[in-house]
DSSP file (Angstrom, degrees, kcal/mol; ACC not computed):
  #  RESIDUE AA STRUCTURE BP1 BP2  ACC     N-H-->O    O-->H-N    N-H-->O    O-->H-N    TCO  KAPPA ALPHA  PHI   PSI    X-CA   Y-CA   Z-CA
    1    1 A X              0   0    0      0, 0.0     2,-0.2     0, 0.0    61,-0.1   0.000 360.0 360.0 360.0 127.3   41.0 -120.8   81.8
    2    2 A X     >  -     0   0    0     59,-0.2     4,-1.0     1,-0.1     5,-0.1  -0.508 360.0-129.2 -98.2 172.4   41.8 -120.5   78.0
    3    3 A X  H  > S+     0   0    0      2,-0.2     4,-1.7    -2,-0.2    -1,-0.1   0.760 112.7  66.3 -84.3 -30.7   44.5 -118.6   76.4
    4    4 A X  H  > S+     0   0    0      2,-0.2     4,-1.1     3,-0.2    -1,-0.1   0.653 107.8  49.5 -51.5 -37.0   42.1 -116.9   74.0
    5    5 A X  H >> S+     0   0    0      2,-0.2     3,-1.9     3,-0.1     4,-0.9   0.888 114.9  43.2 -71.6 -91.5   40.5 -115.2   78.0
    6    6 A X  H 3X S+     0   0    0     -4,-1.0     4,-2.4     1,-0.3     5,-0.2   0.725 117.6  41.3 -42.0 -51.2   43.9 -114.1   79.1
    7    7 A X  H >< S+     0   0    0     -4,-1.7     3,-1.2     2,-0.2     4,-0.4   0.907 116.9  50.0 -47.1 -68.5   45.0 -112.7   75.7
    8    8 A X  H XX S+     0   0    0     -3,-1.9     3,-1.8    -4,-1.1     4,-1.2   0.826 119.4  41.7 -96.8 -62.5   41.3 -111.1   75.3
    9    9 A X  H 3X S+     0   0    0     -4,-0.9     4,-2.6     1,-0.3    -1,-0.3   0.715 112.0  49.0 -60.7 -27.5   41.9 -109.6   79.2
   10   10 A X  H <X S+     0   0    0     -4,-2.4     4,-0.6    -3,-1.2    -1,-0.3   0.565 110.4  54.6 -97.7   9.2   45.6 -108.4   78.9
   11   11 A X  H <> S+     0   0    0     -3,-1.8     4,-1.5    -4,-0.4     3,-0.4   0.801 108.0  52.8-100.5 -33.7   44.5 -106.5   75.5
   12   12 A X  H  X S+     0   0    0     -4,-1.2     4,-2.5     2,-0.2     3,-0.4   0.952 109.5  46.8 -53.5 -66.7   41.6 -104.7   77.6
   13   13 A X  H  X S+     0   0    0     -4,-2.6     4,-0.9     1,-0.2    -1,-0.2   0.639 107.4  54.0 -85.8   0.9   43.8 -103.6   80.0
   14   14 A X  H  < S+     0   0    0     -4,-0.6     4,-0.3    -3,-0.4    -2,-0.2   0.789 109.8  51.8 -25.7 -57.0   46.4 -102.2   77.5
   15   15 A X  H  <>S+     0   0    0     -4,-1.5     5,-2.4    -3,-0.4    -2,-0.2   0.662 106.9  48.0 -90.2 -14.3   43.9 -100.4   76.1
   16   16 A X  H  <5S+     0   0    0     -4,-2.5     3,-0.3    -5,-0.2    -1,-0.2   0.893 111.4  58.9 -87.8 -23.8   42.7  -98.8   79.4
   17   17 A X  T  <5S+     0   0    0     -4,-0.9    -2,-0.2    -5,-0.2    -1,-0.1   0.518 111.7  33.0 -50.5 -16.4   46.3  -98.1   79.9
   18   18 A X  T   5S-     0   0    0     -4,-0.3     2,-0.2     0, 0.0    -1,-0.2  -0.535 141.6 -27.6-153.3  78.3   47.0  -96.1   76.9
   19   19 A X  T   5S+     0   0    0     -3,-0.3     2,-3.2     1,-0.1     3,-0.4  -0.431  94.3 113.2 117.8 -61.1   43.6  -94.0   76.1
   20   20 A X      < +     0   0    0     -5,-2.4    -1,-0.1    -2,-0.2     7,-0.1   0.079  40.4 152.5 -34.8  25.0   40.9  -96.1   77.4
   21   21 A X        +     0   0    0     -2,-3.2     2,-0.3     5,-0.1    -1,-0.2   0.722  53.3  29.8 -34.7 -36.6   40.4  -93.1   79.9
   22   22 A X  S    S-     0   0    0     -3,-0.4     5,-0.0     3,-0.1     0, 0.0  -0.809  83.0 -99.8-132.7 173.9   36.8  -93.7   80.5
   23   23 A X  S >> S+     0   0    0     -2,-0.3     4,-1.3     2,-0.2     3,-0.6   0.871 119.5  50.6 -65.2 -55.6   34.1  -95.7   80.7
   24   24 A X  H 3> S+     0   0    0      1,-0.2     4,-1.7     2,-0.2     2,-0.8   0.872 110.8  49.0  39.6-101.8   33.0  -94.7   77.4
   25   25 A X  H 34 S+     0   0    0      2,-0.2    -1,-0.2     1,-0.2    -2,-0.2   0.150 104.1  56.6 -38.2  18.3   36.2  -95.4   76.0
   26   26 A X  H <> S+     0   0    0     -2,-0.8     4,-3.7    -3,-0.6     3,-0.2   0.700 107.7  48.1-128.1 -56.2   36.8  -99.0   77.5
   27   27 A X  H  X S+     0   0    0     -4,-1.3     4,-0.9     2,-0.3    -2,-0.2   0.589 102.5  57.6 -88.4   2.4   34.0 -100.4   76.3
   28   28 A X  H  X S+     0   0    0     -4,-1.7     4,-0.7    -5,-0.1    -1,-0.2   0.875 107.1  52.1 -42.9 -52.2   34.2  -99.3   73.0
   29   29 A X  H >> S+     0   0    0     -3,-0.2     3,-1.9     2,-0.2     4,-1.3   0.968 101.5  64.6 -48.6 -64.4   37.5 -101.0   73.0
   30   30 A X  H 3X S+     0   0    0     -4,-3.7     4,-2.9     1,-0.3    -1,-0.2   0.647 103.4  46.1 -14.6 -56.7   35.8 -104.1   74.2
   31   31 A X  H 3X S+     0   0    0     -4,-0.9     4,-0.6     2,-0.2    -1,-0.3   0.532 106.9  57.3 -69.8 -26.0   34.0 -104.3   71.4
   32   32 A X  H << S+     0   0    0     -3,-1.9    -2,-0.2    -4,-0.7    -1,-0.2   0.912 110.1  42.0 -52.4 -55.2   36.6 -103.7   69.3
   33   33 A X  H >< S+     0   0    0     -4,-1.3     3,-2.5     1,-0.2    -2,-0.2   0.904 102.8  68.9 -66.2 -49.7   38.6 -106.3   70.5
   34   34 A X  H >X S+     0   0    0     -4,-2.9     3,-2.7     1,-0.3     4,-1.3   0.890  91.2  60.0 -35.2 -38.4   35.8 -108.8   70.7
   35   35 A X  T 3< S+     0   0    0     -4,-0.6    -1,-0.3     1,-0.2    -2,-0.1   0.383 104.1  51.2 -87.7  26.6   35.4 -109.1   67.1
   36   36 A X  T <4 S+     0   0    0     -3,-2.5    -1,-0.2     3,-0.0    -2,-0.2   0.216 113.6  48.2-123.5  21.1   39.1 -110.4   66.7
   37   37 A X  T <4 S+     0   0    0     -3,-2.7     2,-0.6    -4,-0.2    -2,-0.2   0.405 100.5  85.8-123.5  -5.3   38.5 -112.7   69.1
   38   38 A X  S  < S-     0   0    0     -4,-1.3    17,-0.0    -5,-0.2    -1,-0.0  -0.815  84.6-103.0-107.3 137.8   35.4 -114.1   67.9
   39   39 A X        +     0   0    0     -2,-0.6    12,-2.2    12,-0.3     2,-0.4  -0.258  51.4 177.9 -50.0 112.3   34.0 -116.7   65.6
   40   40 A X  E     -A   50   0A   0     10,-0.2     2,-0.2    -4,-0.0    10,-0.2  -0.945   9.4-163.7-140.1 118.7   32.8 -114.2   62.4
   41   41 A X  E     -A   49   0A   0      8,-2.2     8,-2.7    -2,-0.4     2,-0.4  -0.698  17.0-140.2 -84.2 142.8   31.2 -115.7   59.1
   42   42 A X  E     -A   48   0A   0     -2,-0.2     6,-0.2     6,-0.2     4,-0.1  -0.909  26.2-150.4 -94.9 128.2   30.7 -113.9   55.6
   43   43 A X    >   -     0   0    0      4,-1.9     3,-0.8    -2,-0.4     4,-0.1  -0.276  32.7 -89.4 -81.7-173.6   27.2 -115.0   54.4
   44   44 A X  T 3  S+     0   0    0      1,-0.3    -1,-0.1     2,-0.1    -2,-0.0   0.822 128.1  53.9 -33.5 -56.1   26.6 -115.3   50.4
   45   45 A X  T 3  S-     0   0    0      1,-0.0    -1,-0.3     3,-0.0     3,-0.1  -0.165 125.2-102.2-101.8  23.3   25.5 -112.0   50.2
   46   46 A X    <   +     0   0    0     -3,-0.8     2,-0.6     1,-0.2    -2,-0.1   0.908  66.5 154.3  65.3  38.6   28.5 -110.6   51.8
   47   47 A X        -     0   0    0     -4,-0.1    -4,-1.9     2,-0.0     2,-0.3  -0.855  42.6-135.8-112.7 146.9   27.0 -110.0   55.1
   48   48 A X  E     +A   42   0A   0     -2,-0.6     2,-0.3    -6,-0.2    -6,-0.2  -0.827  32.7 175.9-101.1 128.7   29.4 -110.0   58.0
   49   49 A X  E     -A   41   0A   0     -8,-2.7    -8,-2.2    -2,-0.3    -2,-0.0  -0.774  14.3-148.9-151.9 125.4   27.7 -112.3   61.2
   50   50 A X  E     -A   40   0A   0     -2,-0.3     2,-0.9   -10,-0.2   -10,-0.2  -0.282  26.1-102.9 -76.4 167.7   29.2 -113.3   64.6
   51   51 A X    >>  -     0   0    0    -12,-2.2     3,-2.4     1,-0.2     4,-1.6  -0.834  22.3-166.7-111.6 111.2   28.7 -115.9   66.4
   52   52 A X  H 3> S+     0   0    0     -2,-0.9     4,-1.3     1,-0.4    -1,-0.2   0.720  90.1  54.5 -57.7 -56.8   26.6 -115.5   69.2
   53   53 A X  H 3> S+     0   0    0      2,-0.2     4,-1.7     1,-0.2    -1,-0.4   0.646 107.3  51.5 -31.9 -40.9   27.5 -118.6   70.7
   54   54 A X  H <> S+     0   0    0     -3,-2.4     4,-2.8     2,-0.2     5,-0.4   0.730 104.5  54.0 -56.9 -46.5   31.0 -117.8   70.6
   55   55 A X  H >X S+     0   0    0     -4,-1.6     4,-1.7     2,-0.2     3,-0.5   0.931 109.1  52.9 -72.7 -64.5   30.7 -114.4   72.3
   56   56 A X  H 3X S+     0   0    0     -4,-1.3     4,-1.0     1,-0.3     5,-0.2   0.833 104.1  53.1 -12.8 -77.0   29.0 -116.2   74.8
   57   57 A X  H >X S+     0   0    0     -4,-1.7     4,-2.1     1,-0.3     3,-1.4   0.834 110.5  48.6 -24.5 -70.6   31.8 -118.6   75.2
   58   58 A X  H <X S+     0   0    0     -4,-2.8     4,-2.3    -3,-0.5     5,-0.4   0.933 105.3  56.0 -15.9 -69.4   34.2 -115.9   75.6
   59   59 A X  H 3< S+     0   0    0     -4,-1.7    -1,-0.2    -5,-0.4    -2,-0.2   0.654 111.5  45.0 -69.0  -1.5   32.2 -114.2   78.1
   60   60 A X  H XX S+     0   0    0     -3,-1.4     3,-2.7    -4,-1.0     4,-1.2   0.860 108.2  58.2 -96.1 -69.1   32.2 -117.4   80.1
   61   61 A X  H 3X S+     0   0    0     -4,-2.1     4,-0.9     1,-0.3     3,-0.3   0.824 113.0  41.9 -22.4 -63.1   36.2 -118.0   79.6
   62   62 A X  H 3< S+     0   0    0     -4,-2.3    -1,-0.3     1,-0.2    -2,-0.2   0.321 100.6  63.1-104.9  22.6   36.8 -114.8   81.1
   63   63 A X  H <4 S+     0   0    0     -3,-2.7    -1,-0.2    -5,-0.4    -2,-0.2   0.901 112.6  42.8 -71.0 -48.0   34.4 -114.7   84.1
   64   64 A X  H  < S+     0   0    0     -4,-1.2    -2,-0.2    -3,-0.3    -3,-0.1   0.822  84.3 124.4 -61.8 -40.4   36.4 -117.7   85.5
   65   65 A X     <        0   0    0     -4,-0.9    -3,-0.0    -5,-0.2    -4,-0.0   0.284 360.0 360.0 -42.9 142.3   39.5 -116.2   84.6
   66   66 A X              0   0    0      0, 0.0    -1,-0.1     0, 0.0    -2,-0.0   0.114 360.0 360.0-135.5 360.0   41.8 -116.0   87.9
């Protein structure tokens, strides 16, 4: 269990506590939040690109999560 999961988890359910009303809305948020939790490079050419491997990582961190 990381701390980077718990943080990730207790920001998800903030945000389904104040607005995240729907399904719709929740995982929008998700994805919001992912990308401040996730490994993201700027190429040369100013191209923004996560790292897949990371999101992955994550998504493993908080499946175990307890």
């Amino acid at each position: 269990m990381t701390e980077r999961a718990k943080d990730f988890m207790e920001k998800i359910w903030k945000s389904r506590d104040s607005g995240a009303d729907t399904e719709e809305k929740l995982v929008a948020q998700i994805l919001q939040l992912m990308l401040q939790y996730v490994s993201v490079y700027e190429t040369q050419n100013k191209m923004t690109v996560l790292s897949v491997d990371d999101v992955i990582k994550l998504s493993k961190e908080v499946e175990v999560l307890k």
